[in-house]
Backbone as CSV, one residue per row, in Angstrom:
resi,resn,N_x,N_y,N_z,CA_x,CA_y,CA_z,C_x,C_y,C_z
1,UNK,61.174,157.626,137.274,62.318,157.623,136.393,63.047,156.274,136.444
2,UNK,63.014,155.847,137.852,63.470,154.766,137.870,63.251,153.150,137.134
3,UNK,61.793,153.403,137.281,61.148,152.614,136.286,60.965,153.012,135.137
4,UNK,60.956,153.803,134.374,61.372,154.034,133.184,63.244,153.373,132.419
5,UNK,63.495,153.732,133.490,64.758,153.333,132.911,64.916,151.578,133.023
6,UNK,64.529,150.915,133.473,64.441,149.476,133.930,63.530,149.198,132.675
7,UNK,62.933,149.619,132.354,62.298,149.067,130.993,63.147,149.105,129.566
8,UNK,64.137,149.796,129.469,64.897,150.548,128.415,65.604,148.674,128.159
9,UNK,65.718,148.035,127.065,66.008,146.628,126.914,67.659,147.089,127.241
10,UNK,68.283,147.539,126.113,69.771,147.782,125.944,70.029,149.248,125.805
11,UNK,70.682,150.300,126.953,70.935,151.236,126.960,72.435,151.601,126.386
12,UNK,72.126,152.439,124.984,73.244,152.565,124.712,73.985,153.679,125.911
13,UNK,75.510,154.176,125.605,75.957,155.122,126.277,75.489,156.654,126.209
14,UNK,74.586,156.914,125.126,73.783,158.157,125.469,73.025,157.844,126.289
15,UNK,72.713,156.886,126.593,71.087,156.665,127.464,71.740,156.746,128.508
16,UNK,72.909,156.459,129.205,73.665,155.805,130.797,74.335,157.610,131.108
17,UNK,74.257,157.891,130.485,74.995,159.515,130.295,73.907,159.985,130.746
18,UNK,72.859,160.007,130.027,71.035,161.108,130.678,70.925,160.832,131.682
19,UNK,71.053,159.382,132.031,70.405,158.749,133.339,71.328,159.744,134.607
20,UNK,72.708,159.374,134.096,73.589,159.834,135.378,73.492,162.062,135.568
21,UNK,73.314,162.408,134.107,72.527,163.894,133.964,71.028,164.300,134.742
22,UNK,70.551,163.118,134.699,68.957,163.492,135.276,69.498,162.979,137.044
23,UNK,70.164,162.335,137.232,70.289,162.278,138.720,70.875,163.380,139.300
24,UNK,72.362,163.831,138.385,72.743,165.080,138.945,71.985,166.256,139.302
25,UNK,71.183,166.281,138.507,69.761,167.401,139.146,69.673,167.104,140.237
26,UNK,69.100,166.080,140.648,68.538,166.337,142.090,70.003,165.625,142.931
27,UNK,70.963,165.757,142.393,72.173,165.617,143.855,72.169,164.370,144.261
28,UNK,71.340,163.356,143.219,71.313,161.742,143.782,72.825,161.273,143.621
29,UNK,73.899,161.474,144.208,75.162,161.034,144.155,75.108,159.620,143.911
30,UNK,74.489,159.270,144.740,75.347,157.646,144.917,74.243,156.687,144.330
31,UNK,73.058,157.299,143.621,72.247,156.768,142.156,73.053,156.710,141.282
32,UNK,73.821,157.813,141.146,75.039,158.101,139.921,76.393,157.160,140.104
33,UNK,76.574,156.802,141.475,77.741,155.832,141.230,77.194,154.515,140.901
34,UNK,76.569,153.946,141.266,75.240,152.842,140.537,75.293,152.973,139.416
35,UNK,74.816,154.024,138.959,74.827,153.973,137.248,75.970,153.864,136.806
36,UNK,77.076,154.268,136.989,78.690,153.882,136.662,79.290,152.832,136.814
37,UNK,78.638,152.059,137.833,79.163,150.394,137.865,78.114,149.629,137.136
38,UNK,76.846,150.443,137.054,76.020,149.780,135.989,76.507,149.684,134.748
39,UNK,77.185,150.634,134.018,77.682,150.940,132.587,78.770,150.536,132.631
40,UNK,79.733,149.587,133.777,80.861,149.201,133.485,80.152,147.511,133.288
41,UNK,78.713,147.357,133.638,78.549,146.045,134.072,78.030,146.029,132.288
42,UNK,77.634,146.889,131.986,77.231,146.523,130.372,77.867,146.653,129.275
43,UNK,79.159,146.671,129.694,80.180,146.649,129.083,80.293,147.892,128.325
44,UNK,80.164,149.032,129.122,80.405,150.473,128.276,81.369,151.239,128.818
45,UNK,82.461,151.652,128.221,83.442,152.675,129.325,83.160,154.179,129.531
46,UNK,82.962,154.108,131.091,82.543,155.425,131.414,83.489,156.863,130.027
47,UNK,83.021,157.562,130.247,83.514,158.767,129.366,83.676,160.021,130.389
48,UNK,83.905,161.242,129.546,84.477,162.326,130.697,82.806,162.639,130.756
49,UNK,81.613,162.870,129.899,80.507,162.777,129.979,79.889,162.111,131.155
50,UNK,80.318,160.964,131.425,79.659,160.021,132.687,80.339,160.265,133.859
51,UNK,81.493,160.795,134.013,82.550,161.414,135.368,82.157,162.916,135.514
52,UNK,81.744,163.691,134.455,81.661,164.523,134.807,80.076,164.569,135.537
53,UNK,78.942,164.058,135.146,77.756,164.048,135.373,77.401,163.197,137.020
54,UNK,78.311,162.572,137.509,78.774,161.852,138.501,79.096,162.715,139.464
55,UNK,80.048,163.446,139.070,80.887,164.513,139.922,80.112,165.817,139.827
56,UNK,79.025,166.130,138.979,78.463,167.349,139.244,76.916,166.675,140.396
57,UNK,76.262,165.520,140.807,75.685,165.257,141.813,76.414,165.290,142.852
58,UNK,77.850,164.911,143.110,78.349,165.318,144.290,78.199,166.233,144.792
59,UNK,78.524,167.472,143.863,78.921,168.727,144.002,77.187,169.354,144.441
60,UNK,76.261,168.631,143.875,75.367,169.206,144.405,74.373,168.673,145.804
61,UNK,75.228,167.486,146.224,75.199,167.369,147.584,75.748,167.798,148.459
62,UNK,77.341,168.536,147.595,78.377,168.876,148.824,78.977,167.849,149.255
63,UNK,78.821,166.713,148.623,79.592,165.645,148.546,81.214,165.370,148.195
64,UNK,81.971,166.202,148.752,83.113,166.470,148.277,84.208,164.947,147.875
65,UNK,84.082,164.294,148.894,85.057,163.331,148.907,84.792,162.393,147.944
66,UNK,83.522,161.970,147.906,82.823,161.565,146.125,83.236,161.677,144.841
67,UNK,83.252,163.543,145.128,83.462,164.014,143.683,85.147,163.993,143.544
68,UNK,85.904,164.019,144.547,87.302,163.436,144.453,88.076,161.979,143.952
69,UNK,87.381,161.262,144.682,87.398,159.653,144.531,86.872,159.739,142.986
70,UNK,85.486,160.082,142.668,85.629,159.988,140.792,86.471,160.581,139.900
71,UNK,86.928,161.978,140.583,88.195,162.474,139.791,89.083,161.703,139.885
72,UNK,89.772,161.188,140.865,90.855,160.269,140.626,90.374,159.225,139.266
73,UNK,89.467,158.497,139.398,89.182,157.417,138.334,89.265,158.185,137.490
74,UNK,88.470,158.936,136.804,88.651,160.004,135.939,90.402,160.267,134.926
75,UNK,90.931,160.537,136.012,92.624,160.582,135.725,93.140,159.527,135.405
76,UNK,92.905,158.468,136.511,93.666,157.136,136.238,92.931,156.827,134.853
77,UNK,92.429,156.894,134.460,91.226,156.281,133.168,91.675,156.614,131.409
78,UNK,92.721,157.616,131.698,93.475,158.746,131.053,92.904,159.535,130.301
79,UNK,91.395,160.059,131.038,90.423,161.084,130.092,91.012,162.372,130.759
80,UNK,90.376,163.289,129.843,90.801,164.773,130.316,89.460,165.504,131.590
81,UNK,90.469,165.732,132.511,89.319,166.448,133.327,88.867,167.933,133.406
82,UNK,88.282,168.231,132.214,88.542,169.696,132.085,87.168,170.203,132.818
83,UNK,86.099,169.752,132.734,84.812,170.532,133.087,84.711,169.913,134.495
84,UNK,85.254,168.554,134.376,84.913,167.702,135.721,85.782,168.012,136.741
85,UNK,87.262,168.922,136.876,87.756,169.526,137.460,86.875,170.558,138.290
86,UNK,86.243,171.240,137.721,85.448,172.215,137.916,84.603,171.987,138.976
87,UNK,83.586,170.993,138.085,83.005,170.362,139.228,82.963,170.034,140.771
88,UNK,84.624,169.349,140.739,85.253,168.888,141.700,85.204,170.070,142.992
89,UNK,85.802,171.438,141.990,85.883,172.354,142.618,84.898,172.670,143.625
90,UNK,83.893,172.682,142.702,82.520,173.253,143.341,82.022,172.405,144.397
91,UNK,82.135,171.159,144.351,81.694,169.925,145.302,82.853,170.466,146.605
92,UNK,83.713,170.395,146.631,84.480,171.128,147.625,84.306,172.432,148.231
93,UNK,84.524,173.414,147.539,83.595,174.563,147.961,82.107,174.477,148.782
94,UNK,81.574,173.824,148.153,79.835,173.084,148.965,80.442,172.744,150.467
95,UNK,81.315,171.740,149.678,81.767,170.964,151.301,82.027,171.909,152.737
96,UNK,82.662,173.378,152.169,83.738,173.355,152.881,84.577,173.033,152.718
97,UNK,85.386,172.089,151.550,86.871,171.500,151.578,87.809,172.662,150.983
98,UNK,87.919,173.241,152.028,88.756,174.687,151.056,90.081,174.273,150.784
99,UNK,90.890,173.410,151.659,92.137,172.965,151.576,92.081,172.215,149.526
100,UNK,91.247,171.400,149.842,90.996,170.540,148.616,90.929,171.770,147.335
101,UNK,89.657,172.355,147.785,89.453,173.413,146.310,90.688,173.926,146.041
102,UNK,91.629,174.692,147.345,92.708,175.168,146.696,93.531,174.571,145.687
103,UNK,94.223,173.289,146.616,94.778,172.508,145.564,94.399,172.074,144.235
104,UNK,92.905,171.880,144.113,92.439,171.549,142.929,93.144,173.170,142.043
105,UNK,92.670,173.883,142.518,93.019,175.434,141.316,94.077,175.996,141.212
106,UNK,94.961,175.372,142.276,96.112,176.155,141.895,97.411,174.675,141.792
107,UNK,97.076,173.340,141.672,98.243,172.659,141.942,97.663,171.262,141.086
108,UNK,98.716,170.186,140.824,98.319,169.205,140.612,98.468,168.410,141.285
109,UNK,97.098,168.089,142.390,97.232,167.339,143.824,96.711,165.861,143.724
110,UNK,97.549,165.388,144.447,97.452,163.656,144.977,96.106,163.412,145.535
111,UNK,95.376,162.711,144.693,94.209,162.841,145.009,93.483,161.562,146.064
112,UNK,94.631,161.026,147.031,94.436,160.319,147.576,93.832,161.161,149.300
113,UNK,92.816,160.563,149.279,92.198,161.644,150.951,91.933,160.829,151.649
């Protein structure tokens, strides 16, 4: 996949979106943050599409603090975090971060950890 994608000349933002979708499958987190500084390096602005697809490989590492740190960008960025909240959730839950999940569902928490 990897080499597939290295051949692609100019990836528009559907293409940087699949890429960071096909990593979330297999929980490649930090392939997916690569691809997000990749798509800032090609001058494309991440979308709630590319945060959320980011934050659902966390979640499927159990990568909690990951999928936090992108929610914050996420927020600061002033997109809506509606599915990628979720996410967040679930990456916490994985974790163990029950303190975190709570706050995520019931509060609007400082997402500094």
């Amino acid at each position: 996949a990897v080499r597939l994608w290295q051949r692609i000349p100019a990836p528009d933002l559907i293409a940087w979106n699949a890429a960071i979708a096909a990593c979330a499958e297999g929980g490649a987190w930090l392939l997916t943050r690569s691809l997000l500084r990749g798509l800032r390096g090609a001058r494309w602005l991440a979308n709630r599409i590319s945060y959320t697809g980011a934050i659902n490989a966390c979640a499927n590492a159990a990568f909690w603090p990951g999928a936090l740190g992108l929610l914050e960008e996420l927020l600061q960025s002033g997109l809506r975090a509606d599915t990628a909240l979720n996410s967040a959730i679930v990456a916490c839950e994985r974790g163990r971060a029950w303190k975190w999940a709570l706050e995520l569902v019931f509060g609007s928490p400082s997402l500094d950890c």
